[in-house]
C-alpha positions in Angstrom: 54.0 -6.3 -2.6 50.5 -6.1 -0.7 47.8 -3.4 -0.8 49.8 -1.8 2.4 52.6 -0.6 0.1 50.8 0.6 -2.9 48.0 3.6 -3.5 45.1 3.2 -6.1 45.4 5.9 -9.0 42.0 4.4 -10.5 40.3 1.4 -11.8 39.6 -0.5 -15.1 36.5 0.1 -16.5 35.8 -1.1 -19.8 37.4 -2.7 -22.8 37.9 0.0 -26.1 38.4 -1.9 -29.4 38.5 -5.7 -29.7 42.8 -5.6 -29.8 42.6 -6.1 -26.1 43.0 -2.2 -25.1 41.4 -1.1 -22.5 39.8 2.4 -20.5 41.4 3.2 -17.4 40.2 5.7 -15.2 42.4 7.6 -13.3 41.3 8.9 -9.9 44.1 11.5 -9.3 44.2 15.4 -9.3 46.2 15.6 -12.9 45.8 12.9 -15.0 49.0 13.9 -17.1 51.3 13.1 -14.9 50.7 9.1 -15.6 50.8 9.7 -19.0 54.6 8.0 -18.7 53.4 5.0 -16.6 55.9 1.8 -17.3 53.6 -0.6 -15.1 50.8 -0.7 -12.7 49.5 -3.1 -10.7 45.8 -4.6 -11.0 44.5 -6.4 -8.4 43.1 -9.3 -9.7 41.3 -12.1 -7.0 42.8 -10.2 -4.2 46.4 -9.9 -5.4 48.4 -7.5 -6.9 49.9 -8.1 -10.2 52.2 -6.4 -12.5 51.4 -5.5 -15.8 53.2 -3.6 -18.0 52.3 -1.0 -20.0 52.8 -1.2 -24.3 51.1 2.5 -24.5 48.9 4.6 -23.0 46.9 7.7 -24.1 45.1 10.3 -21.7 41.6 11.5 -23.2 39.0 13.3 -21.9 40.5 14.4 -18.5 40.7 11.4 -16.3 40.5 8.6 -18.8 43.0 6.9 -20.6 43.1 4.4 -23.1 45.4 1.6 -22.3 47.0 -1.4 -23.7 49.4 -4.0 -22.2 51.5 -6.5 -22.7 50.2 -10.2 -23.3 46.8 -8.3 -23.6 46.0 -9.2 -26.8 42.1 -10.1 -27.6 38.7 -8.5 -26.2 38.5 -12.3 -24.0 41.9 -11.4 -22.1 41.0 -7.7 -22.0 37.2 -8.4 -20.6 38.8 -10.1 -17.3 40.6 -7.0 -16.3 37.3 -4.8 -16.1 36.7 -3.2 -12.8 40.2 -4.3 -11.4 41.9 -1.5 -9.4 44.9 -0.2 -10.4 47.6 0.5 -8.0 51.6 1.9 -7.8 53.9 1.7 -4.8 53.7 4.3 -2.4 57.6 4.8 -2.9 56.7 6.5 -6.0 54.6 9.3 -4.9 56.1 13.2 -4.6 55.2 14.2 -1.5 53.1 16.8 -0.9 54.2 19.6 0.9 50.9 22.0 0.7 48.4 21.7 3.8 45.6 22.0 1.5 46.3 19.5 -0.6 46.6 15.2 0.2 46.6 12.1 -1.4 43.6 10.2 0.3 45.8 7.3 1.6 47.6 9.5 3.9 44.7 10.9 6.0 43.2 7.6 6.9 43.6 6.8 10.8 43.9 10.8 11.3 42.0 12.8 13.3 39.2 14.9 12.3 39.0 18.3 13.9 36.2 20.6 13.9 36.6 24.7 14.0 33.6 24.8 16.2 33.3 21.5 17.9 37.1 20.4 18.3 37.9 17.0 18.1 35.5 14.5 16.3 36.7 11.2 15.2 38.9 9.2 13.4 39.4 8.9 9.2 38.7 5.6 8.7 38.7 5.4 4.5 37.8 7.9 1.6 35.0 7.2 -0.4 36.2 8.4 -4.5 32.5 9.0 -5.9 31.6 10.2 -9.5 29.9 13.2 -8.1 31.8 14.2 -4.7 34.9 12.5 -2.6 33.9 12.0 0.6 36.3 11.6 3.9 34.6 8.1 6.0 34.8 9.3 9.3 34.3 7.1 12.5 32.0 9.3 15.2 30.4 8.1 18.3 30.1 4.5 16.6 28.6 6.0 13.3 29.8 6.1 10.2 29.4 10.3 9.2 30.3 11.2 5.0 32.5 14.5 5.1 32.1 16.0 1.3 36.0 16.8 0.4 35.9 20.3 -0.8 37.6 23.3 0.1 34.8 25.0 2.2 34.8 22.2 4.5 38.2 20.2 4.8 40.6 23.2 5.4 44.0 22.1 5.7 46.2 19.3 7.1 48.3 19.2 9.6 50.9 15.9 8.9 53.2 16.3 12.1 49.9 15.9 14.6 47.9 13.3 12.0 44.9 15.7 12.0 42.6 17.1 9.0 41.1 20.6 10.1 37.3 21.0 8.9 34.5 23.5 8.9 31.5 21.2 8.9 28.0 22.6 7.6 25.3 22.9 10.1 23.2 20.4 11.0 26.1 17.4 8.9 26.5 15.6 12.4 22.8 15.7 13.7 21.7 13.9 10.3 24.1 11.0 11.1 22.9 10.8 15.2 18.9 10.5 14.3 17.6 7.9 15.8 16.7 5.3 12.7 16.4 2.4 14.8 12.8 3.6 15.9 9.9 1.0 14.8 8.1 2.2 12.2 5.1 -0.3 12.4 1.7 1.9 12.0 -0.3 1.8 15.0 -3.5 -0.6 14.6 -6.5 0.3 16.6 -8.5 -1.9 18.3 -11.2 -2.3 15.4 -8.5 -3.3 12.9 -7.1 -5.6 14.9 -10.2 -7.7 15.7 -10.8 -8.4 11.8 -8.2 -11.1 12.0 -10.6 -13.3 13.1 -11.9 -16.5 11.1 -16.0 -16.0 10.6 -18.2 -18.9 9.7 
């Protein structure tokens, strides 16, 4: 099973204890409904492996504390920290609500804009501590769409487009000319005291 079939649900962060348990944190809307997980797969070097699950106990919203089998010591448990953890995509409800998405779904969509129509293209989702933000591909440029409900609007899944209100001035910030040179100007005085003096 590769990367293609499977969704993260969240990531390893630390070890808890020195009996090989460990945190997981689970980046999903409700954290409760994983309190049941069997398995999950951690990608570990660039492949996906199975790993099943002896117990697992959701605390303090999005983590959980989690142990698995063969996992017995603090050495074993230490290799798994910052490994993703991923299920098949087979195993996901499907949501029906045009406000609501997994982030998978929306990548290669189309972004459109209530003012400016079409933009560009969802190229990844960026799950940050502070905001999720939709990577969208614009004009060659790389522009950060904040994923909250005053912005991203709903979904349309039979067309593969996301409908968004973008605050003013979002895609002039991206567009700015950064490649200017930013060398200070040296007048003619400063530039004659490179030379040697005797």
């Amino acid at each position: 099973m590769t990367k293609d079939d499977c969704y993260q649900v969240g990531h390893i962060t630390k070890t808890h204890g020195v009996s090989g348990e460990l945190v997981l944190f689970l980046d999903v809307d409700n954290a409760a409904e994983y309190a049941d997980l069997e398995s999950v797969l951690l990608e570990v070097k660039g492949e996906l492996i199975p790993y099943f699950i002896e117990s697992i106990a959701i605390v303090k919203g999005s983590r959980a504390i989690i142990a698995f089998e063969d996992v017995d010591t603090i050495e074993q448990a230490e290799r798994l920290i910052n490994c993703g953890a991923y299920l098949p995509l087979d195993e996901l409800e499907p949501i029906t609500d045009e406000t609501r998405f997994y982030f998978h779904e929306i990548v290669g969509y189309q972004v459109v804009d209530a003012e400016a129509g079409e933009l560009g293209i969802v190229r990844g989702v960026y799950a940050m501590n502070a905001q999720d933000l939709i990577a969208m591909d614009y004009e060659g440029k790389e522009v950060l769409i904040p994923i909250n409900s005053d912005i991203v609007k709903t979904v349309d899944r039979a067309h593969q487009k996301i409908n968004v209100a973008l605050p003013d001035g979002l895609l002039a910030i991206y567009m700015e000319d950064t490649s200017k040179d930013e060398t200070p100007e040296i007048d003619g005085d400063e530039a004659d005291d490179d030379t040697d003096e005797d």
